[in-house]
C-alpha positions in Angstrom: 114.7 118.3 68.9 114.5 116.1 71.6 110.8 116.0 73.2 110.3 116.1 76.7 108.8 112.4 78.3 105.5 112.6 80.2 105.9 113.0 83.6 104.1 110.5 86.4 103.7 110.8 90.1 102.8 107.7 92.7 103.0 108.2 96.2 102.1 105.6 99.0 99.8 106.4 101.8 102.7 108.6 104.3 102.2 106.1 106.7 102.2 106.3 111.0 104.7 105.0 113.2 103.5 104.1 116.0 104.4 100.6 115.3 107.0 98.8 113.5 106.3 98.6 109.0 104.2 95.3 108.6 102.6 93.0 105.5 100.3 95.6 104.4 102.8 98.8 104.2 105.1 96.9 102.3 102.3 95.3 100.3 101.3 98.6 99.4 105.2 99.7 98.8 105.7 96.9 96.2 102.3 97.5 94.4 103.5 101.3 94.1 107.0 100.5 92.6 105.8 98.2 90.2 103.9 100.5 88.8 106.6 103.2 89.0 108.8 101.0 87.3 106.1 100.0 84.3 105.3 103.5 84.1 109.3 104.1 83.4 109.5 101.0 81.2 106.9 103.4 79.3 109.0 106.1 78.8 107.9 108.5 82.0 110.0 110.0 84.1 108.7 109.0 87.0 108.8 110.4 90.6 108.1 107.6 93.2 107.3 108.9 96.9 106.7 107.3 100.3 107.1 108.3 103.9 106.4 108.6 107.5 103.8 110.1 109.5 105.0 111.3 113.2 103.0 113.0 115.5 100.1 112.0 118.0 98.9 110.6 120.9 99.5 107.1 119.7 103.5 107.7 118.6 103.7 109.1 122.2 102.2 106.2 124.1 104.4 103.8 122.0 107.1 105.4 123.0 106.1 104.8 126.4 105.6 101.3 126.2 108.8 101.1 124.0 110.7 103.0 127.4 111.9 105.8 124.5 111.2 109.5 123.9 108.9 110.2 121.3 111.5 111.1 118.8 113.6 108.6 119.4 111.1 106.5 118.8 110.4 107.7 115.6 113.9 108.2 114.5 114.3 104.6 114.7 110.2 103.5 113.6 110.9 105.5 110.3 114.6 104.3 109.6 112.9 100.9 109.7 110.4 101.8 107.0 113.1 103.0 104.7 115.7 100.4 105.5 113.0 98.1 104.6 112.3 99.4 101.0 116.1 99.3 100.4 116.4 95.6 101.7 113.6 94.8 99.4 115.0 96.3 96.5 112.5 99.0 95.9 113.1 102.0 93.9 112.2 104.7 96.0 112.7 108.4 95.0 111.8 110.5 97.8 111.3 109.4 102.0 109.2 112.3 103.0 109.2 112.6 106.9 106.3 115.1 108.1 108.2 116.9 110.9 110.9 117.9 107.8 111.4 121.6 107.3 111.2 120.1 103.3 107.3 118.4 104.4 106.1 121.7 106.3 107.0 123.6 103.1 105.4 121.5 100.8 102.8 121.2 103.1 101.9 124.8 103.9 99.4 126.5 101.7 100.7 129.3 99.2 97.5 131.2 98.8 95.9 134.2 100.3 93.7 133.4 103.0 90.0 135.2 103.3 89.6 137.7 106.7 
């Protein structure tokens, strides 16, 4: 009988784009998939997320400056984050993007509420 591995969960900060990925996301990118990747060398099945945060005042005057909508300028903000991690080699399970139907889902809180 085959026993199950332990499972482990590392996430990055979901971080903002209202400017282009720099030294400290990907700093904080590497740190997380070396861990995921010891933690695998381990024997855990690991689940390794990142992602992008998309809303507010600052994405919309970026866009602005940048001349492009505010999703536009997202689209192509959070396709640089995750071109980035594949460039670099990073093992990356899950790109969570928050205006995703799948991140409002996850996101949205299954419990009654008090009147």
């Amino acid at each position: 009988m085959a026993t199950e591995k332990p499972k482990y969960y590392i996430t990055t900060p979901i971080y903002y784009v209202n400017a282009r990925p720099h030294l400290g996301h990907t700093y904080t990118t590497i740190a997380a998939d070396a861990i995921a990747r010891y933690k695998q060398m381990r024997g855990f099945d690991v689940l390794f997320l990142t992602g992008t945060d998309e809303h507010g005042q600052k994405v919309e005057r970026s866009a602005k400056k940048n001349e492009e909508s505010p999703i536009d300028f997202v689209e192509r903000v959070s396709g640089e984050y995750g071109d980035l991690w594949k460039q670099r080699g990073l093992r990356v399970d899950g790109f969570i993007r928050t205006p995703r139907t799948r991140h409002a889902h996850a996101a949205t809180p299954r419990f009654p509420t008090n009147p």
